[in-house]
C-alpha positions in Angstrom: -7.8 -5.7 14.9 -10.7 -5.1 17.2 -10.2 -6.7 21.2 -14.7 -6.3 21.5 -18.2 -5.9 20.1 -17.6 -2.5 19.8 -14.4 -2.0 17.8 -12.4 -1.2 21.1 -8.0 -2.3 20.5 -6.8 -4.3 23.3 -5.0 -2.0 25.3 -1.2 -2.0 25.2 1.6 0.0 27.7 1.1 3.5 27.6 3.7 5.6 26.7 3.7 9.4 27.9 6.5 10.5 25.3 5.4 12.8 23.4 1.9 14.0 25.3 3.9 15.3 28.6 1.8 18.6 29.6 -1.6 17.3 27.2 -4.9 16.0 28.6 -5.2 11.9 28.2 -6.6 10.8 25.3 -8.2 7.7 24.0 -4.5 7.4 22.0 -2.2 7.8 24.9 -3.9 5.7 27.1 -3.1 2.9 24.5 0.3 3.4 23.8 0.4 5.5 20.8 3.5 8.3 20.7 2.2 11.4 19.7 4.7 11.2 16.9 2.8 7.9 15.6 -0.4 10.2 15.5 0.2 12.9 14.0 2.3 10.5 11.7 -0.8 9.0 11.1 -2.6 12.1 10.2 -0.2 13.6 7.8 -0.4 9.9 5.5 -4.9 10.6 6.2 -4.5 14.5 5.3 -1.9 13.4 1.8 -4.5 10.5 1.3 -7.0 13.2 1.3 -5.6 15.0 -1.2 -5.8 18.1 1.5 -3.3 21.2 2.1 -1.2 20.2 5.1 -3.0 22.7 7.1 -6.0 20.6 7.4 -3.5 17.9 9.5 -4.1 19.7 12.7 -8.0 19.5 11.9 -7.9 16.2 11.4 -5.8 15.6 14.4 -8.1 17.3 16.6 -11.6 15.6 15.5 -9.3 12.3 16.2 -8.6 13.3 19.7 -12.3 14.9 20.1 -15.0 13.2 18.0 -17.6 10.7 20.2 -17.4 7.2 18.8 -20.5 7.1 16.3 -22.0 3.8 16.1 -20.9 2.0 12.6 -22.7 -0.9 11.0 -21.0 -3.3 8.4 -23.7 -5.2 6.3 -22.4 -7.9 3.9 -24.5 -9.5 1.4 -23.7 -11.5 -1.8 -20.0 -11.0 -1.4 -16.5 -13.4 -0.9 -15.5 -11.3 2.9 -12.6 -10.3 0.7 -13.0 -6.3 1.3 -13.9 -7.4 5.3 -10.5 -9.4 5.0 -8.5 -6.6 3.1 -9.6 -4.2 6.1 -8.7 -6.4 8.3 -5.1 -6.6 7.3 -4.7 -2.7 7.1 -1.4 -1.7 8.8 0.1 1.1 6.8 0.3 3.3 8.5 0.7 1.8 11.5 -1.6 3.2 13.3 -4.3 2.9 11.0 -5.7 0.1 13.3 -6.1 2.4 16.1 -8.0 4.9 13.9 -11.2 3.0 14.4 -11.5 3.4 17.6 -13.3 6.7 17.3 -15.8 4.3 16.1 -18.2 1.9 18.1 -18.3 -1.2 15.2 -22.0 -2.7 17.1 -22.5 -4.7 14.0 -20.4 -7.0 11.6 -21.4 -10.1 11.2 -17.8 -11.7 10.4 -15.8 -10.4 13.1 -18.6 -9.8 15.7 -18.9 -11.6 18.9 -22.4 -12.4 19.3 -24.5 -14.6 16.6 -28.0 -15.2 15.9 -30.6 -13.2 17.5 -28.3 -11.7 19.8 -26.7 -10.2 16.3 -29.6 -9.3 15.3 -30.4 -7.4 18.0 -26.9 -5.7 18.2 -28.2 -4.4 14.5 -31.8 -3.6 15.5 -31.3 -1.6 18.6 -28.4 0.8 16.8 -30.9 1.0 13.9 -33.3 2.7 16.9 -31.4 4.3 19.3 -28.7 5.8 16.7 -31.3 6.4 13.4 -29.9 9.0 11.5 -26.6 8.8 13.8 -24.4 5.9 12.8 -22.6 4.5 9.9 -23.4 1.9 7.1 -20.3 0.1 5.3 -21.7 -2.2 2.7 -20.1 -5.1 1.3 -21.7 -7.6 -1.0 -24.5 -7.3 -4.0 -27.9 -7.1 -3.5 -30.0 -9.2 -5.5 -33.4 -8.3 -6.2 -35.1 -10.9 -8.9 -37.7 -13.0 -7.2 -38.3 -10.9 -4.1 -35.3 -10.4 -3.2 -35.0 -14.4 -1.9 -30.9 -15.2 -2.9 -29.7 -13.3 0.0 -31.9 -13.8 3.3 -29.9 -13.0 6.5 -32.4 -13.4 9.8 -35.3 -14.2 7.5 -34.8 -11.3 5.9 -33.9 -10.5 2.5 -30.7 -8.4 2.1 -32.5 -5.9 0.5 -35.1 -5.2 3.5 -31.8 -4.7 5.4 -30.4 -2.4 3.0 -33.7 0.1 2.7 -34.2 0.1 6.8 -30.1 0.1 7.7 -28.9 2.6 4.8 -32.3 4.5 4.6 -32.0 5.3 8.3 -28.4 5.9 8.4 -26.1 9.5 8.4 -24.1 8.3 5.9 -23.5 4.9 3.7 -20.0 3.8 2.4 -20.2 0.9 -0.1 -17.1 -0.9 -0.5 -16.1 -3.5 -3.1 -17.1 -4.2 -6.6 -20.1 -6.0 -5.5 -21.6 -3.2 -3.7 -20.6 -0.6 -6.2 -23.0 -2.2 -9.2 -23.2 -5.8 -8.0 -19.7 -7.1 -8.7 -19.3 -10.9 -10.2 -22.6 -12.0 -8.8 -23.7 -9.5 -11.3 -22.0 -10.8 -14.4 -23.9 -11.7 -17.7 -26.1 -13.4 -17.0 -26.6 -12.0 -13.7 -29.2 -14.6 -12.3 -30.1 -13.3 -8.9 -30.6 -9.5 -10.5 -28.2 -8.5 -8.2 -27.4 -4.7 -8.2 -25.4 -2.1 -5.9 -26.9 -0.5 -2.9 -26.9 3.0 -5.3 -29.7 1.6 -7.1 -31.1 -0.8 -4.6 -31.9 2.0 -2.3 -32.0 5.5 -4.6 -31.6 8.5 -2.6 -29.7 7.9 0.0 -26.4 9.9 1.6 -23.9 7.5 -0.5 -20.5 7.4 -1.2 -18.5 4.3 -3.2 -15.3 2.9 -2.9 -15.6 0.5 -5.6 -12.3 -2.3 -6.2 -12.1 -6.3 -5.8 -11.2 -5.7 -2.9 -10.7 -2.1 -2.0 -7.6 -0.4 -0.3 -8.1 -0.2 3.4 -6.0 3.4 3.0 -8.9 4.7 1.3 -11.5 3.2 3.6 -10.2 5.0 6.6 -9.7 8.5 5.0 -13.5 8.3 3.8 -14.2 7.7 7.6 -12.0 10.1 9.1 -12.8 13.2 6.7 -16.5 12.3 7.2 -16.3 12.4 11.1 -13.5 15.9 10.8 -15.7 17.6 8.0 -19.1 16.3 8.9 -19.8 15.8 5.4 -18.5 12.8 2.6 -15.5 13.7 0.4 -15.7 15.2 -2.8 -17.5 12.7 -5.6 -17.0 12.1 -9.4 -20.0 11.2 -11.6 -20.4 7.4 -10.3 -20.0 9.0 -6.7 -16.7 7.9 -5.8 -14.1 9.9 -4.6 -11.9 12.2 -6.0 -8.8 11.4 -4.1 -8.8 8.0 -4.3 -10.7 7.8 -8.2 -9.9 11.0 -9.9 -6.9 10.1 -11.9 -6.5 7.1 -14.7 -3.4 4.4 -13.2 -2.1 5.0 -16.5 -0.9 8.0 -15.6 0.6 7.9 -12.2 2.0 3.9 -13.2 5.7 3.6 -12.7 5.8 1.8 -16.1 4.6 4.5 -17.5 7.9 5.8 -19.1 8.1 2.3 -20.9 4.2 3.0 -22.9 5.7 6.1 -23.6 8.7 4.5 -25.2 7.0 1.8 -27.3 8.5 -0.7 -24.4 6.0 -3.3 -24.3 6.2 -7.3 -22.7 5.1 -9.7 -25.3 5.0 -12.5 -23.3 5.4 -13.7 -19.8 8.8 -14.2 -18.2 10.3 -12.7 -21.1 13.2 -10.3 -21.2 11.1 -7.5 -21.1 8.9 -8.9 -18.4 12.2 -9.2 -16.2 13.0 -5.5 -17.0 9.8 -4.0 -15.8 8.3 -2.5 -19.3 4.9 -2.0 -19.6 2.5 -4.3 -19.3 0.0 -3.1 -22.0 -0.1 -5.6 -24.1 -0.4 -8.3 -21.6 -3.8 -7.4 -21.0 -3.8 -4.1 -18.2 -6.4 -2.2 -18.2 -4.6 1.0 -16.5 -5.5 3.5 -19.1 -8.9 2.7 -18.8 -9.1 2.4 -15.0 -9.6 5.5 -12.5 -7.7 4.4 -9.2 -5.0 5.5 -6.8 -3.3 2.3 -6.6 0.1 3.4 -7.3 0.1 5.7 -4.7 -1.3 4.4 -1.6 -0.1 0.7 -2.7 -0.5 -2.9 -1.0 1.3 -4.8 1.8 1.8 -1.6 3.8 2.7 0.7 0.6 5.2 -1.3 -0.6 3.5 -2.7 -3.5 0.7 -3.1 -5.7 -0.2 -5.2 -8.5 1.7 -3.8 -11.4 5.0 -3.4 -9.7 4.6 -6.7 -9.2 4.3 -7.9 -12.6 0.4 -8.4 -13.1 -1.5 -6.5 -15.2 -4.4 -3.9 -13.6 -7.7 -6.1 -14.3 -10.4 -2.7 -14.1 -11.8 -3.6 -10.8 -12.8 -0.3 -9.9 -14.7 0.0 -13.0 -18.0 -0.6 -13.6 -19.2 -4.0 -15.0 -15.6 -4.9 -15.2 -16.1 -8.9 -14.9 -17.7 -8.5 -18.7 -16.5 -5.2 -20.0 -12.7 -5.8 -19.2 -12.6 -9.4 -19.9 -10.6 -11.4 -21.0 -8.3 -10.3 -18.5 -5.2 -11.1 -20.7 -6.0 -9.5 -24.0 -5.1 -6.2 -24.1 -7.1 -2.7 -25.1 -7.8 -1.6 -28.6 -4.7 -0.6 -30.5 -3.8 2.8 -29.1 -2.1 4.8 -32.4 0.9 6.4 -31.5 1.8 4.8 -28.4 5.2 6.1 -28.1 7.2 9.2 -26.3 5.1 11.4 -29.2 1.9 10.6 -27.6 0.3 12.3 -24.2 -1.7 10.3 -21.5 -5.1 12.5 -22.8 -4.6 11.5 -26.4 -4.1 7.9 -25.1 -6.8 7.7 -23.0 -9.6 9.5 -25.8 -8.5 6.3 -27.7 -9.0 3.6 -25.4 -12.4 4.8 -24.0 -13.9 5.5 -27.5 -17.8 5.7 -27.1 -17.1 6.6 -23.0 -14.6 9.2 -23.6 -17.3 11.8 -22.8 -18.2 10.3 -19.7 -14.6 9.9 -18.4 -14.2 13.9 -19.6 -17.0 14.7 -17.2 -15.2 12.5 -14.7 -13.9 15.5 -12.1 -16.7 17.3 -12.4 -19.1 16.8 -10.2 -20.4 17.3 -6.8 -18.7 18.1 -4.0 -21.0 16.5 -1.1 -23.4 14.1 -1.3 -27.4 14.7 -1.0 -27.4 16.4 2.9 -24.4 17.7 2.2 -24.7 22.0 2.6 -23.6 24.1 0.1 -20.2 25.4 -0.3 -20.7 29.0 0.5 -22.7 28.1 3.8 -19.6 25.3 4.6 -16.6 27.3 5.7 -14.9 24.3 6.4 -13.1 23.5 3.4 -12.4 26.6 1.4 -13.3 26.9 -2.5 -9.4 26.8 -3.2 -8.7 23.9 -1.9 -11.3 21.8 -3.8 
C-alpha cells in the first residue's frame, strides 16, 4: 500500500479527466479521476452515517488538510488488524486516502529497524506532541512491571503512556487493544488490558473486532481530520456508525430467525438454503457491528453470508463470554415472525440488557472534544 517511510503511494500516470480548469492536487498528480474521488467520498460520507451534504466537506479537507504525522504501535497482538488494513481496497481508492497522512512509524511495514525506528518514533513524539496520530494494535500487559511486551528495552506500556499521552488523538484497533483480546483470556497471565485502561484519560476512540474492517478505520481517520474532532461514541467509546446497531438486525438471514428457519447442522438442507444461523452458535443478536453493511473482500462478503456464524468479536471479553463458539445463545422465546428484534435482543442480553439500552446514548466527542453548541460543524440534527 505505502511506496515510503512516510505512507507516500508510488505514483502512477496522471490523468487530467475530470480536474480540467482545478488547481493540482496531491490526487491528480497520482492518477485518481475526480470521479474515483468523489466516489470515494460518497462510500466515507454513507460510512459516516452523514447527510450527503457533508460529501463536499469531506472532499475538500481531502484535497486541503496537511499530512499529520500518524504512529502505529503494536503490542501483544497476531499483525492481523495491520494485515486486514493492509488489504483494504473497497473502495478503490481507499489506499490513496492515506496519503493525507505521514505514517513515520509502524514497525511492520516500515523501512528502517532498530534504533533508526526508534528514532523515527521518538523525534515525531517531539517535534509533533500533541499533533499526530496513535493507532494501536495489540494488548498491553501490565503484571510484573509491565515485562511480557518490551519493544526497544521498553515495556509496551511506557510506550503507550508517552506515545498516546502526548498524542491529538488515539485510535485502538482490534480486540486486543479494545480490553486486551485473547492474550487477555481467563486466565489472562501477562494482566494484559486495553490502552483505555492502560492509559486513563486520554482523547480515545475504539474500533474493537478480530480483526477490524479497514472501511471503518479510514472513516474514523478522515472525519477526525474533516471535523477536527473523533466521531460520535457509545458507552465503551466506539463508534456509532460502525457499533450502534446489533448484526441481528441488519443480517440478511434475518427473515429466516423471524420465520422459525433455523440450520440444525452443518451442510444440511437448510445450511444450503441460507436460513439462519442461530442455532449453530452466532452470536449476532448479541453483537453491536456494521458488518453487513460495509462487508469483506471489497463489500462483497462477510462472514454470515458465507455460512459461518458471527463469533462476538467486537464485544467485550468475547474469547470467554461468547465461547464455545458453536453453541448457540440462551433459548430466545418466541423466535418466530411474532417476535421483534427488541424483544429478541432484551432476551439474549439478560443481566446486560440495561447496558446495551444505554448503548446510543452517549457522548458525542471524546474528552477535548468542544461542546456542541460552540461546534457548528455538525448540526444537532444530524447527530
Amino acid at each position: 500500500m505505502w511506496g515510503d517511510l512516510n505512507g507516500s503511494i508510488v505514483p502512477r500516470q496522471a490523468s487530467p479527466k475530470g480536474w480540467r480548469g482545478r488547481p493540482p492536487t496531491r490526487w491528480s498528480e497520482r492518477g485518481v479521476s475526480r470521479r474515483s474521488f468523489l466516489r470515494f467520498c460518497a462510500a466515507i460520507t454513507a460510512t459516516l452515517a452523514l447527510p450527503d451534504r457533508y460529501m463536499p466537506r469531506i472532499a475538500e479537507a481531502l484535497e486541503a488538510v496537511k499530512r499529520p504525522a500518524l504512529v502505529w504501535l503494536e503490542f501483544q497482538d497476531c499483525a492481523g488488524c495491520t494485515e486486514s488494513f493492509l488489504r483494504a481496497s473497497r473502495p478503490s481508492v481507499g489506499d490513496i486516502a492515506l496519503d493525507i497522512l505521514s505514517v513515520n512509524y509502524h514497525e511492520t511495514i516500515m523501512a528502517p529497524s532498530g534504533k533508526a525506528a526508534e528514532k523515527s518514533l521518538r523525534d515525531t513524539v517531539v517535534n509533533e506532541k500533541g499533533k499526530y496520530l496513535v493507532v494501536v494494535e495489540g494488548s498491553i500487559p501490565t503484571r510484573d512491571g509491565g515485562v511480557y511486551c518490551t519493544i526497544g528495552g521498553r515495556t509496551a506500556l511506557d510506550i503507550a503512556r508517552e506515545v498516546c499521552g502526548n498524542a491529538a488523538a488515539t485510535i485502538t484497533v482490534g480486540a486486543c487493544a479494545f480490553y486486551g483480546g485473547w492474550p487477555a483470556a481467563k486466565p489472562n497471565p501477562t494482566g494484559a488490558v486495553g490502552v483505555q485502561e492502560a492509559v486513563p484519560g486520554i482523547t480515545l476512540i475504539n474500533l474493537p473486532g478480530c480483526p477490524p474492517n479497514a472501511v471503518n478505520i479510514t472513516a474514523t481517520i478522515v472525519h477526525f481530520l474533516t471535523f477536527g474532532v473523533l466521531p460520535a461514541t457509545d458507552q465503551q467509546s466506539r463508534p456509532l456508525f460502525a457499533y450502534g446497531e446489533r448484526i441481528h438486525d441488519r443480517c440478511e438471514r434475518r427473515a429466516h430467525f423471524d420465520a422459525g428457519q433455523f440450520v440444525e447442522e452443518w451442510g444440511d438442507e437448510a445450511h444450503r438454503k441460507g436460513w439462519c444461523l442461530y442455532k449453530m452458535g452466532c452470536k449476532g443478536p448479541a453483537t453491536f457491528h456494521n458488518c453487513p453493511v460495509v462487508r469483506w473482500n471489497e463489500g462483497t462478503s462477510w462472514p454470515v453470508a458465507a455460512g459461518h456464524g458471527c463469533i462476538g468479536c467486537s464485544e467485550r471479553h468475547f474469547w470467554d463470554e461468547m465461547t464455545p463458539f458453536y453453541r448457540r445463545l440462551p433459548t430466545v422465546p418466541g423466535a418466530g415472525v411474532q417476535a421483534t428484534a427488541d424483544q429478541i435482543g432484551a432476551w439474549i442480553v439478560g443481566g446486560t440488557a440495561a447496558a446495551f439500552a444505554a448503548h446510543g446514548i452517549v457522548s458525542a466527542i471524546r474528552d477535548k472534544a468542544r461542546p456542541l453548541d460552540e461546534n457548528p460543524q455538525i448540526n444537532e440534527e444530524d447527530r
